[in-house]
C-alpha positions as CSV (number, residue, x, y, z in Angstrom):
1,X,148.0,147.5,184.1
2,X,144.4,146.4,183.2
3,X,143.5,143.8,184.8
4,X,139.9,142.7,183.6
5,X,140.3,138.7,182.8
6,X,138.1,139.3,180.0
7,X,139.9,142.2,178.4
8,X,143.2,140.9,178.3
9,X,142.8,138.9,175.8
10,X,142.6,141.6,173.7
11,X,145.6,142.7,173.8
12,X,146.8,139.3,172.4
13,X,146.0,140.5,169.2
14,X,149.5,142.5,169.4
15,X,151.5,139.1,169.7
16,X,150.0,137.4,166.7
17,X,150.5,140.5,164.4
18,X,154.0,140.4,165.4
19,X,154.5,136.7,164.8
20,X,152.8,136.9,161.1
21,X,154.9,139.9,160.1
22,X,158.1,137.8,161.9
23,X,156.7,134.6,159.8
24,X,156.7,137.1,156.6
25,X,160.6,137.9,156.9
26,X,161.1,134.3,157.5
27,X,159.6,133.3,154.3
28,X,161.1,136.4,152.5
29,X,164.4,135.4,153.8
30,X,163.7,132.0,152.0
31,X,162.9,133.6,148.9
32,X,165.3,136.5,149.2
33,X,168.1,134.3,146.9
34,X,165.3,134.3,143.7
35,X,164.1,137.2,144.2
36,X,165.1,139.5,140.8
37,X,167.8,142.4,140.9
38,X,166.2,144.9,141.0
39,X,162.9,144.1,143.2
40,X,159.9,146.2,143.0
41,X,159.3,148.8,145.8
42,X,156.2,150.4,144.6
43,X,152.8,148.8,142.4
44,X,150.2,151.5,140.7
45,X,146.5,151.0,141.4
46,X,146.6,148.4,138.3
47,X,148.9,146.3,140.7
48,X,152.0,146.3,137.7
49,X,155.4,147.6,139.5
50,X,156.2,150.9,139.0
51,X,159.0,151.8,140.9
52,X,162.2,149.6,141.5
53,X,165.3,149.4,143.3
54,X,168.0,147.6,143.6
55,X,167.8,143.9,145.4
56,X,168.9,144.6,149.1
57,X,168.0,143.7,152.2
58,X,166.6,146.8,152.9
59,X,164.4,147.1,149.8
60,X,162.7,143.9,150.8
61,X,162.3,143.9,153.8
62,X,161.4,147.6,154.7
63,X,157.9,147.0,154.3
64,X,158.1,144.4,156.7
65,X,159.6,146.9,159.4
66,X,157.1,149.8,158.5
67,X,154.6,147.0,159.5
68,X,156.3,146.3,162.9
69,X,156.8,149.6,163.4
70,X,152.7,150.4,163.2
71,X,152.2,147.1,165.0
72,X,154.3,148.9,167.6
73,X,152.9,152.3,167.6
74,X,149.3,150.9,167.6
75,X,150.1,148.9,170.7
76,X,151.6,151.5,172.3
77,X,148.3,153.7,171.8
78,X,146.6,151.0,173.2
79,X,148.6,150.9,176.5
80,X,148.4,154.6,177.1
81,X,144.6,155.2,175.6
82,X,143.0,155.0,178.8
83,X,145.4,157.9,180.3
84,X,145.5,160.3,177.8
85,X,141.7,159.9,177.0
86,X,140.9,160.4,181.2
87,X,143.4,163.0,181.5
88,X,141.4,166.5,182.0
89,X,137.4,165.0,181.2
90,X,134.6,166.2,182.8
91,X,132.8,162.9,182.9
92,X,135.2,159.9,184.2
93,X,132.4,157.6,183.1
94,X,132.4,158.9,179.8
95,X,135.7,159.2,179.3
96,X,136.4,155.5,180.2
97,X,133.5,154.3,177.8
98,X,135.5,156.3,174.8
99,X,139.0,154.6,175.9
100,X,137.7,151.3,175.6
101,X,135.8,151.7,172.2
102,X,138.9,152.9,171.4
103,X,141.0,150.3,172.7
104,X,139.0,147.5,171.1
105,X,139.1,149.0,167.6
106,X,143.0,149.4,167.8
107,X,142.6,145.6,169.1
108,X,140.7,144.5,166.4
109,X,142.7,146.6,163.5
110,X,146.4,145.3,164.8
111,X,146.0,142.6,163.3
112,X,144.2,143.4,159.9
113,X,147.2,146.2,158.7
114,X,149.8,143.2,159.4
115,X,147.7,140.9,157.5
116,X,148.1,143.6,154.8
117,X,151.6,144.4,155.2
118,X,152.4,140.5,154.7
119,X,149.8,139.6,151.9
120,X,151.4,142.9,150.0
121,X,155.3,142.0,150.8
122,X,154.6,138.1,149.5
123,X,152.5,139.2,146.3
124,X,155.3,141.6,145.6
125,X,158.1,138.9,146.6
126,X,155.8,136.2,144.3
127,X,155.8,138.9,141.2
128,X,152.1,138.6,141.7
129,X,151.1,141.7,139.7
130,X,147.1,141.6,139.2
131,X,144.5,144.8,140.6
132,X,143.2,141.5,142.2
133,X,146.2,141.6,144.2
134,X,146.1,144.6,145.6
135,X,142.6,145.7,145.2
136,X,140.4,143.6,147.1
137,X,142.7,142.9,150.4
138,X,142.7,146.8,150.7
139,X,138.9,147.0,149.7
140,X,138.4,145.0,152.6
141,X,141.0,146.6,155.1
142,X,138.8,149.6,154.6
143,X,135.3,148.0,154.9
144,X,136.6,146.3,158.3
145,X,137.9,149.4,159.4
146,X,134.7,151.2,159.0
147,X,132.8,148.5,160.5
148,X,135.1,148.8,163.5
149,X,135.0,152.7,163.7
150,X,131.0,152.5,163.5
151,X,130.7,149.7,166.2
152,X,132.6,151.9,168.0
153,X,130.7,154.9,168.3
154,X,127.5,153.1,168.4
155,X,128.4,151.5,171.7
156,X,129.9,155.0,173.1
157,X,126.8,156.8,171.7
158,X,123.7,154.0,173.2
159,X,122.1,154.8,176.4
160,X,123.3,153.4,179.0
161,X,121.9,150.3,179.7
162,X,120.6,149.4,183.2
163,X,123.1,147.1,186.1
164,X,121.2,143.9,186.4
């Protein structure tokens, strides 16, 4: 278990992804009696529905568990990182330094992608059909997640900076 104070509040980041994507079924649930028969299940890059099925509880909210489910997996890469990262590596050192970059941008990315998975389910629940919805939240997911990826391996590739 890590046990760095200052670390584990990273890993808070897993909990509040959960909670919005739980907050997401909750209003979905509310709006699941208005929702139109059928519902759409898949938007083309212009944002207008394309695909449609009919209104179950599974084509509304499966979205919702794909979204749990990579909360979940993400988290669970997070937990076991550090050992399959130090597992077999020449340098410990290093190999610590790479888990943690990797750690924080799993950390930092959690809760982006639910984010996403809610703002898509609720403009799809809403009939929202724009390329401003689904365009620019995507646009940015991908910007952040560069950012991220970048930050990371410029902090695994600086020199090492001297103990104080």
């Amino acid at each position: 278990m890590d046990t760095d104070p200052g670390r584990a509040s990273e890993r808070t980041w897993f909990v509040p992804s959960l909670l919005l994507l739980a907050a997401t079924a909750v209003l979905g649930a509310y709006l699941y009696p208005g929702m139109p028969d059928p519902v759409p299940v898949h938007w083309n890059g212009a944002g207008i529905p394309d695909r449609f099925a009919g209104k179950s509880v599974f084509a509304v909210f499966s979205p919702l568990l794909i979204g749990t489910g990579v909360v979940a997996f993400l988290w669970l890469l997070y937990r076991f990182l550090p050992a399959m990262a130090s597992k077999g590596a020449q340098d410990a050192a290093r190999a610590a330094l790479e888990a943690r970059a990797g750690k924080d941008v799993l950390a930092a990315l959690t809760p982006a992608l639910a984010i996403l998975f809610s703002w898509l389910c609720v403009t799809g629940w809403l009939e929202l059909t724009s390329v401003w919805t689904i365009w620019p939240p995507m646009l940015l997911l991908m910007g952040f997640a560069l950012r991220l990826v970048i930050r990371a391996v410029r902090h695994v590739t600086a020199p090492p900076t001297p103990p104080r």
